[in-house]
Residue, then its C-alpha position, 0 to 999 in steps of 0.5 A: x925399360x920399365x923398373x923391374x925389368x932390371x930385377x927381372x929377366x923374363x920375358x913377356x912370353x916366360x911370364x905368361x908360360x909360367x903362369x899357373x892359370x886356372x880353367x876357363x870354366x872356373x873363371x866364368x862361374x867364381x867370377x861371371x856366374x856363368x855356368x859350363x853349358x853356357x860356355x863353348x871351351x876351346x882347350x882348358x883356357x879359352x871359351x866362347x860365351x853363347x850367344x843365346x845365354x848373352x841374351x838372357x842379360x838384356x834386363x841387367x842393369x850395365x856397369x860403368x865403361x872406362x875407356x883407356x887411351x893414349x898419346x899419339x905412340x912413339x917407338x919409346x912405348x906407352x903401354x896402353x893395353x898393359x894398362x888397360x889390364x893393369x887398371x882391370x886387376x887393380x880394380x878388383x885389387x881395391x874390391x870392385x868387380x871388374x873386367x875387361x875388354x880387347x881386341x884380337x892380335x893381328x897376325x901382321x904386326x905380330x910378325x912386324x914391328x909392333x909385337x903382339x898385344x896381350x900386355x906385358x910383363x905382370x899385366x898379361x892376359x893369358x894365354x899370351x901365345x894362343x891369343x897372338x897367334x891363331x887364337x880361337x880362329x875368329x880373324x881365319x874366319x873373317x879373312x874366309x868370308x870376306x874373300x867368299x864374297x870377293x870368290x863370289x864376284x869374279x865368279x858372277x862375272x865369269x859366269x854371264x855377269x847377270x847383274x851387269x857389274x863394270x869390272x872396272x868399278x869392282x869396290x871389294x878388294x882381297x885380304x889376309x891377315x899378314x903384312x904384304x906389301x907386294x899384294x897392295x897393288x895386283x891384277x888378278x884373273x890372267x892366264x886366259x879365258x877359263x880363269x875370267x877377265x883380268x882386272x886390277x885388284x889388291x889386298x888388304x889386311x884383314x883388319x881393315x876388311x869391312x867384314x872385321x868392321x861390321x864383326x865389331x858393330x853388328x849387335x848379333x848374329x841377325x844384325x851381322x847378316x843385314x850388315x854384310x848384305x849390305x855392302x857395296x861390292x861394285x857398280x854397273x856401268x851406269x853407276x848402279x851400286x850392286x850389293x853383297x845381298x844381290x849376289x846371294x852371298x850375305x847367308x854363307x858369309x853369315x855362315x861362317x862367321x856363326x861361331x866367331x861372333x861369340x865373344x872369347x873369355x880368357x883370363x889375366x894373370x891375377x885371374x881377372x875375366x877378360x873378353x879379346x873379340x875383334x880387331x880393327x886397327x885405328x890408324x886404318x880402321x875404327x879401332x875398338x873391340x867388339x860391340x857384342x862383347x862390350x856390351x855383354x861385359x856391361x851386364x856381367x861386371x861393375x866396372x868394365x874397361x876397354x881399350x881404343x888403339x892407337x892415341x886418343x885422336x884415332x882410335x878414341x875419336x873413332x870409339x866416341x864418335x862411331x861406336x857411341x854414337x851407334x849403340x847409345x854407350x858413353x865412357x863414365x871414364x877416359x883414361x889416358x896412357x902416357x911414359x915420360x920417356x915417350x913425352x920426352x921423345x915428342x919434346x925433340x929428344x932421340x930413343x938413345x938418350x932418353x935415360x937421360x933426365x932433360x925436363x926441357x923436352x920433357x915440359x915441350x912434349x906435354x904438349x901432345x899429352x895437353x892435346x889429347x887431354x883437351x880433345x877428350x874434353x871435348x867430348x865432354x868427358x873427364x879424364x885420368x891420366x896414368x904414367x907408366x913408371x920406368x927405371x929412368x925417370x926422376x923425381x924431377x920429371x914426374x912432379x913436372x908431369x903432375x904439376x902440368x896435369x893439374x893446371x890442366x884440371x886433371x890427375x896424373x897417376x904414376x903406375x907400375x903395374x908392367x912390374x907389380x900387376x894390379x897392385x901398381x895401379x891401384x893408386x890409378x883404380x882409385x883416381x878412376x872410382x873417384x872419377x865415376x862417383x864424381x859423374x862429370x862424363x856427359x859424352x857429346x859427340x864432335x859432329x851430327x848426324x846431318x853435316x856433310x860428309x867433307x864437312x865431318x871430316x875438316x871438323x875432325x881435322x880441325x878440332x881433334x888433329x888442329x889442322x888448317x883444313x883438309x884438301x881433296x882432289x874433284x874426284x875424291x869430292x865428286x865421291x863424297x858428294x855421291x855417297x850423299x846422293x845414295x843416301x848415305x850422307x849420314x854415316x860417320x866418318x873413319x879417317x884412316x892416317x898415320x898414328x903417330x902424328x896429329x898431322x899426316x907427317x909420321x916425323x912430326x911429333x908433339x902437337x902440331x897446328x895449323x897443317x893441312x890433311x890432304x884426303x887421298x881416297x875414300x871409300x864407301x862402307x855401307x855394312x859397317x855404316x861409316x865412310x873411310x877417308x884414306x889421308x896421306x902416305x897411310x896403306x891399307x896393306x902394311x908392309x914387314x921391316x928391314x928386320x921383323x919380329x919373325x926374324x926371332x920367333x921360333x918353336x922349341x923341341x918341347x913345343x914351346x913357342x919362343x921369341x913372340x913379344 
């Protein structure tokens, strides 16, 4: 566990419960300039930031964007989001003004395996509870809007089918925001001829809906209107797209998404403004916050940091080539995450022996850290990388880790900020302002605009995964082919696969060469405006472990939420 978790007991959860947090409203004035009327609160420690009041900052000039990323995660922990706000405070604990920029929890991993995704230890945002659970109900909403408009398609159907929509050839499918295996796979509409055709169906999870998907891209309440009418819900028998628009069903959609596409302000535990809006998962979606509330937090701080899930190959990639390349933003900074326990699990060395020292593993699983640093290159982008300190690492192994990072022409920083918040990763603040004053970032994007689509996806393949090449079945090709010929062959492309390997081979850590990615599905996702292509076992539904994390969630008699990490 990381160093002071020895010394001390609390849990995640105690620590922010025993936090003396400050009002909301305080925060956005001392800190932001942002007066009460412009702030909807949502209890004493939450708010929303008008949408009118984020347009009187178009004329500002932006702060410096630093992007936090990480290795490809192993079960032994990196700490990616604790990072994201340590780096945050320890910003502002060296003298700059800075804040932050998240992503909104899932209910499913919250209730799974992965816990929630507030930080950790003394590097939280606050309230921990609230913000892993309903929140400000900007996922409710979502969920609601997508499933208006699946409500909406069965119903025209049911009702004469004017728009002649093959029920076979429906595109939408259900979601919720949990972890349901059982939903993956359905057939909906039985029980006879009042509850319309029966056809086959499924569910996703919320956060792998086009809808959170256009949410974090739209760059206002009439861009996120446009976008959802623009969605491709289904085709005719002769292949004729229909879209959400055709049925009427963009407006009330837009509808209910009115509040929630305002940007939520909460605070860290050292009082730092942070802005949580929006949750796409990388390893099935494109994985980075709002663009509402990055760009808004760009006018109100110097320096702004946000966080892409997962490690750099998923949500990195898909933040660079995806919503850079759809907003004109380019990190001034890459900061990569990274534990020496986890380097040495992906060196061969198994979750029990890790307190072990054995830099023979330790100096294999550099490879993966190398990967990730070079791929960031690649971009054109310079990185720091920030090794979160555990009890267990010697002097031995944090000088082979630094040594193998200068070869490399980059800064490895060890930080501790899980015990000490912003005064443990003061010293990575320091290497990120060095960074920036430098100005060696000059973002170039992997792939154009103009290249196939299969050919965008074998070249992220081959220079961010190191694969061999990719492979598709005719049917998935001949898809591929008529997105093109609807128009739409320069989208970007969002790879959906497992998080946890360069290959589609969850087992295979480190950094494997020379495999092949076998594309399994994809699917046209022309609101949002790129195309997911679904790799191997990868689902788009999670399932819940033998043992989930709702094994231990409770409420106590006090009210008080235990259990929730």
């Amino acid at each position: 566990m990381p160093a002071s978790q020895h010394q001390n007991p609390k849990s995640d959860i105690e620590i922010s419960q025993a936090a003396k947090k400050r009002p909301i409203l305080e925060i956005a004035r001392e800190r932001l300039g942002i007066a009460p009327e412009h702030l909807e609160p949502y209890g004493h420690y939450k708010a929303k930031v008008s949408m009118d009041y984020i347009k009187t900052l178009q004329s500002q000039p932006n702060g410096k964007l630093i992007l936090v990323s990480a290795i490809s995660p192993t079960p032994a922990g990196e700490g990616k989001t604790t990072t994201t706000v340590g780096l945050t405070d320890a910003l502002n604990h060296i003298g700059k003004k800075a804040m932050l920029c998240l992503r909104e929890p899932s209910l499913g991993p919250s209730f799974g395996m992965k816990g929630g995704a507030a930080g950790g230890g003394y590097a939280q945002v606050v309230p921990m509870e609230d913000i892993n659970l309903h929140f400000t109900g900007d996922f409710h909403a979502i969920t609601s809007a997508h499933n208006l408009l699946s409500a909406l398609i069965d119903n025209h159907i049911y009702w004469g089918n004017e728009l002649g929509i093959d029920s076979r050839r429906v595109a939408w499918r259900r979601v919720m925001d949990m972890n349901d295996r059982a939903l993956r796979e359905i057939v909906c509409s039985l029980g006879g001829v009042a509850n319309g055709y029966p056809r086959e169906a499924g569910f996703d999870i919320t956060v792998a809906s086009e809808v959170m998907a256009i949410f974090c891209l739209a760059k206002d309440l009439d861009d996120l209107k446009q976008r959802l009418g623009n969605i491709i819900v289904a085709y005719t028998r002769d292949r004729k797209p229909i879209r959400a628009r055709d049925l009427k069903a963009h407006g009330a959609m837009a509808a209910l998404l009115k509040d929630a596409i305002a940007p939520n302000l909460v605070q860290t535990l050292e009082g730092t403004p942070a802005f949580i809006h929006g949750g796409p998962f990388a390893n099935i979606a494109h994985g980075c916050n709002s663009v509402v509330a990055t760009t808004t937090a760009l006018k109100l701080a110097d320096y702004v940091v946000t966080e892409a899930g997962f490690g750099a190959d998923l949500g990195g990639e898909k933040f660079l080539d995806i919503k850079c390349r759809k907003t004109g933003l380019a990190p001034d900074c890459v900061v990569l995450v990274a534990t020496i326990r986890a380097l040495k699990m992906h060196g061969g060395v198994k979750k029990e022996d890790l307190k072990s020292e054995n830099l023979k593993a330790l100096e294999a699983g550099m490879a993966n850290l190398q990967r990730h640093v070079e791929n960031v290159q690649k971009f054109g982008l310079m990185p720091v990388v920030s090794i979160n300190r555990f009890s267990a690492d010697t002097d031995a192994e944090i000088a082979l880790v630094k040594e193998a990072c200068g070869r490399l022409g980059v800064e490895a920083v060890m930080a501790d900020h899980w015990a000490e918040g912003g005064k443990g990763a003061a010293d990575v603040a320091r290497a990120v302002v060095k960074v920036i004053a430098e100005g060696k970032s000059k973002l170039k994007l992997l792939y154009p605009d103009e290249m196939l689509l299969i050919d965008k996806v074998r070249t992220v393949a081959k220079e961010i995964y190191r694969a061999k090449d990719v492979t598709a079945d005719k049917s998935v090709r001949d898809q591929l082919a008529a997105f093109e010929s609807m128009g739409y062959g320069k989208l970007p492309i969002c790879v959906a696969k497992t998080q946890y390997s360069f290959s589609t081979n969850p087992d295979q850590k480190g950094a494997p060469n020379d495999h092949v990615i076998p594309i399994r599905e994809v699917r046209l996702s022309a609101g949002a405006e790129f195309v997911v292509v679904i790799c191997g076992e990868i689902m788009t539904m999670p399932g819940l472990p033998k043992v989930p994390a709702a094994d231990s969630i409770d409420v106590g008699p006090d009210g008080r939420i235990v259990g929730l990490f």
